[in-house]
C-alpha positions, -999 to +999 in steps of 0.1 A: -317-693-290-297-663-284-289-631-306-254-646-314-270-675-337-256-665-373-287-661-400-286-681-433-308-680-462-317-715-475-342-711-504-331-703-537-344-665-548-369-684-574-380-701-541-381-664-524-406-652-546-436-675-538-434-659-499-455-626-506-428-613-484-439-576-476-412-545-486-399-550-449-391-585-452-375-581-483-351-557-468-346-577-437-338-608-459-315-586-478-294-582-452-288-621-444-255-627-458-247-659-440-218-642-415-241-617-396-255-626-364-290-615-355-280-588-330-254-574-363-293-575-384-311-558-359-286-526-355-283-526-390-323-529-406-333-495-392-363-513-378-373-515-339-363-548-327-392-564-321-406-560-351-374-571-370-372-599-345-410-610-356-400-605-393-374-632-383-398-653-368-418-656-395-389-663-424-380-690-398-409-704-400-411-703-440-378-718-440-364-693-456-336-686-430-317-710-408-303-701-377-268-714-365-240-713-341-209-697-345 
């Protein structure tokens, strides 16, 4: 999809902590507030985008995040 998709986190933060999410991802997850989109989370983390975009990836495929449209 495209950067415009807004980011949601779906597991509850008990839920979070059986991830072994690295310091990045915990940042990056941070950051999801449910209103951002992931273009607004990659000029914000500080990271390059493609590592932020991998970061992402992965949550996504946790299902920890959900992606949607506006």
């Amino acid at each position: 999809g495209g950067l415009d998709q807004v980011i949601s986190v779906v597991l509850a933060p008990e839920e979070l902590r059986w991830l072994n999410l690295d310091h990045r991802a915990g940042f990056l997850l941070s950051l999801v507030d449910g209103v951002s989109t992931i273009e607004e989370l990659l000029d914000i983390s500080g990271m390059t985008r493609l590592d932020a975009l991998r970061i992402l990836a992965t949550l996504r495929e946790q299902r920890a995040i959900l992606l949607s449209t506006r």
